[in-house]
C-alpha positions in Angstrom: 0.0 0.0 0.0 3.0 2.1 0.7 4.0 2.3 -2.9 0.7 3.0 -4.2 0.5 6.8 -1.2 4.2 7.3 -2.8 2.8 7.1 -6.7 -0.5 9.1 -5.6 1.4 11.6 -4.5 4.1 12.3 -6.9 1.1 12.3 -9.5 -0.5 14.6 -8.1 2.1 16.9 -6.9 3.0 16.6 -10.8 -0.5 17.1 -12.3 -0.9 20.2 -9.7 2.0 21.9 -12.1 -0.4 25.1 -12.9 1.5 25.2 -16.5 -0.8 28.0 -17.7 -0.7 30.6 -14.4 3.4 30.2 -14.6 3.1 30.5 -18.6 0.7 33.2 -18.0 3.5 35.3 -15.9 6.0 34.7 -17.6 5.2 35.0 -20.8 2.6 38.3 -20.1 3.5 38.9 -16.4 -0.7 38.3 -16.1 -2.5 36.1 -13.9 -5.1 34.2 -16.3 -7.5 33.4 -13.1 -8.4 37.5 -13.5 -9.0 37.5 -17.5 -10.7 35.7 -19.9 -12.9 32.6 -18.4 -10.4 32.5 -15.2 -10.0 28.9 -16.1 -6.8 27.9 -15.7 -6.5 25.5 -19.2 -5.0 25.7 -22.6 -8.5 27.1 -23.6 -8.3 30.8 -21.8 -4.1 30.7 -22.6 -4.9 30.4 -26.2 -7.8 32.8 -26.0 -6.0 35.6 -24.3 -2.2 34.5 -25.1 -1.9 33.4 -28.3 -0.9 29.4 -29.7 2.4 29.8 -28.7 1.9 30.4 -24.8 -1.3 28.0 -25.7 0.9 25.0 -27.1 3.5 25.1 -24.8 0.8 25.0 -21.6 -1.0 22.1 -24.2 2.4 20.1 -24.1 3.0 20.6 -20.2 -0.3 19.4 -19.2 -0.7 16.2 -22.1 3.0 15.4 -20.4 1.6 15.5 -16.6 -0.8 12.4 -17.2 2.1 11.0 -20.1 4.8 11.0 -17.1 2.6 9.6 -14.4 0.9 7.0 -16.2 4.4 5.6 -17.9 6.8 6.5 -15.7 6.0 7.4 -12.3 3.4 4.6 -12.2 6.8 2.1 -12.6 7.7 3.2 -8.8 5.1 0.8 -7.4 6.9 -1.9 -9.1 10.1 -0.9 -8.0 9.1 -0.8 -4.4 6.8 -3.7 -4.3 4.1 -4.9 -1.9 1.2 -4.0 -4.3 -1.7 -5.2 -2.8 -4.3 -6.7 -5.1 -7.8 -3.9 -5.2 -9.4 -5.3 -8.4 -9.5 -9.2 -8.8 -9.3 -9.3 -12.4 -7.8 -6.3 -13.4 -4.8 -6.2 -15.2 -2.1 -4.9 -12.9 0.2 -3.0 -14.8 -2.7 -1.2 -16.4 -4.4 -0.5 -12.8 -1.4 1.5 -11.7 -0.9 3.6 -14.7 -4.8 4.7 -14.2 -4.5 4.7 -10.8 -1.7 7.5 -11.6 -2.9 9.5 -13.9 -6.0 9.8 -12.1 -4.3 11.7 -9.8 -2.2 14.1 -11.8 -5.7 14.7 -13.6 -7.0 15.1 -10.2 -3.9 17.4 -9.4 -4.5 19.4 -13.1 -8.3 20.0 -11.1 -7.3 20.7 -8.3 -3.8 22.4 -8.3 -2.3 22.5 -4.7 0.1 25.3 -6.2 -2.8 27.4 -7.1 -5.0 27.4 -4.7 -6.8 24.5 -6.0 -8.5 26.6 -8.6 -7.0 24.4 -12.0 -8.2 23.0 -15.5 -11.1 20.7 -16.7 -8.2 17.8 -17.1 -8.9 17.3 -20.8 -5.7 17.4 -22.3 -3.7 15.7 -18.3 -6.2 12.5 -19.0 -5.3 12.6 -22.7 -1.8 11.6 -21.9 -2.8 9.2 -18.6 -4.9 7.4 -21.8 -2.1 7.7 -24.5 0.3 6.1 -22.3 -1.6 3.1 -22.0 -3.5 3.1 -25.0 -2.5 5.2 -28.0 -4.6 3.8 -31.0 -8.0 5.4 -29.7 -6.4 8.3 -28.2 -5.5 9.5 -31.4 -8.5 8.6 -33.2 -10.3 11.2 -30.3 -7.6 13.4 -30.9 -8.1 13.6 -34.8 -11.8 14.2 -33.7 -10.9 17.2 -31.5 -8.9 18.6 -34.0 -11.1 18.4 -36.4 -13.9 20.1 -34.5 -11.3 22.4 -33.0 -10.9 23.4 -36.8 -14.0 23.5 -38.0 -16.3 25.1 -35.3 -13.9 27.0 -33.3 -15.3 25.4 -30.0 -12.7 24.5 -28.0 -15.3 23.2 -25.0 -17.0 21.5 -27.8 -14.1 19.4 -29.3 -13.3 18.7 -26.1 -16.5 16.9 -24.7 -16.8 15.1 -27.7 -13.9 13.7 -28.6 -13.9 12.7 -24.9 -16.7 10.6 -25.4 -15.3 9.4 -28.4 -12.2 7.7 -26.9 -14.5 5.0 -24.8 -16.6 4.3 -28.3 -13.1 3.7 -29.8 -12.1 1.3 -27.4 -15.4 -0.7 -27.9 -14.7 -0.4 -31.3 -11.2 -1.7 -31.2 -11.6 -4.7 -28.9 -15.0 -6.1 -30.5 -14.9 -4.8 -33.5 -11.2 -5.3 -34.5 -10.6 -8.1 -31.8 -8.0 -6.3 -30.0 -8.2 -8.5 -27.0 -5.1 -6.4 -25.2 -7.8 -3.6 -24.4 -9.0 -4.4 -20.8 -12.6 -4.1 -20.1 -11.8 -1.9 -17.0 -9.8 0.5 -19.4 -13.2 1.1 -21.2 -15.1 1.5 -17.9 -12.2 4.0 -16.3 -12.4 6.1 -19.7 -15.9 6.1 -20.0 -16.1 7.4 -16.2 -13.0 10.2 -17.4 -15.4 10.8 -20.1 -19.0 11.8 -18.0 -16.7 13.3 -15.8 -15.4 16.4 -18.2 -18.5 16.5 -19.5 -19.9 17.5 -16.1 -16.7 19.3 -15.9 -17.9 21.9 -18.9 -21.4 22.1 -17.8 -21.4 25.9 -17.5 -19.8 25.5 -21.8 -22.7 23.5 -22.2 -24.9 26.0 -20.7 -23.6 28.9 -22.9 -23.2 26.4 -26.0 -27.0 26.3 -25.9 -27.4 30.1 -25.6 -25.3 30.7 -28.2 -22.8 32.8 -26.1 -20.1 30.2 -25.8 -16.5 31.8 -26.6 -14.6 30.6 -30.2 -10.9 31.0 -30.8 -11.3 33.7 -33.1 -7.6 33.5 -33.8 -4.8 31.8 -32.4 -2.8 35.3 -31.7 -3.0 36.8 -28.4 -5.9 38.6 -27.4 -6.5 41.8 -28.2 -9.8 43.7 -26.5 -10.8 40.7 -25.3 -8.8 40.6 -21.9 -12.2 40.3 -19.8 -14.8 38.2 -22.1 -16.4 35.3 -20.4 
């Protein structure tokens, strides 16, 4: 059990990383909680930063649940005693999820920032491509393409979210790729309800028709206090 507090904690300690308040100072000497959507994601840093600032906070938090889930994960082998929580899981594939869940959890809930963080979209996106890559990047190519085409960052989002389980299914029954655990489809489809809830106030304004686009992928301009 010891090994399992040690992994749950680097995790998180990693995933609480606020890549896009440091970006934010650094790059602008701005605190993005006060402008934009106060969300601290690669959605308001690309909104009122520009893509640069936005792909390098995109990259930090994809390699929070990457690092966790494929390396840090590896410490519970290293220092044994892991007990047995699922009969019937897979146990290599339990302890990656079991740390990326908490660097997503620490991309929520940053301890550097006052707990205030992301949505985790991008932190569970590299948690999942480190175990699984095929269907990761079949929901990535969906978010891009969305991303592209509507502008709606919330919107690619949630959708290629729920993609990624659908892929899965897809994969194992339809292709016969027995290597894809059952609890892996469970654990994503959970990931997946659980941004959705996480962007209920995008859904809100998706409906209205006030939801924010990325007009532009240059800094913001005028647009420093737009919801």
């Amino acid at each position: 059990m010891g090994s399992l507090i040690v992994v749950a904690l680097l995790s998180y300690l990693l995933g609480s990383i606020p890549s896009s308040l440091w970006v934010g100072k650094v790059y602008k000497k701005i605190d993005l909680r006060e402008h934009g959507s106060g969300n601290l994601g690669a959605t308001n840093t690309f909104r009122i930063l520009g893509w640069k600032a936005g792909l390098v906070v995109s990259l930090i938090d994809f390699l929070k649940g990457f690092v966790s889930a494929y390396y840090i994960s590896r410490i519970a082998f290293e220092v044994g005693n892991i007990p047995t929580v699922f009969s019937g899981w897979e146990t290599a594939m339990f302890i990656m999820i079991f740390a990326g869940l908490f660097a997503v959890l620490g991309h929520m809930y940053p301890l550097y920032a006052k707990f205030k963080g992301g949505k985790g979209v991008l932190t569970a996106c590299g948690m999942l491509y480190a175990i699984e890559p095929i269907s990761i990047s079949l929901a990535f190519a969906i978010f891009l393409a969305l991303l592209f085409s509507t502008r709606y960052v919330s919107l690619a989002s949630m959708v290629s979210s729920a993609s990624y389980p659908l892929f899965l299914l897809m994969l194992r029954y339809g292709f016969g790729m027995e290597s894809i655990d059952g609890s892996l489809i469970v654990i994503s489809s959970i990931i997946a309800i659980t941004i959705i809830v996480k962007h209920r106030s995008n859904i809100e304004r998706l409906m209205k028709g006030t939801e924010s686009r990325i007009s532009s992928f240059s800094p913001a301009k005028g647009r420093i206090n737009e919801e």
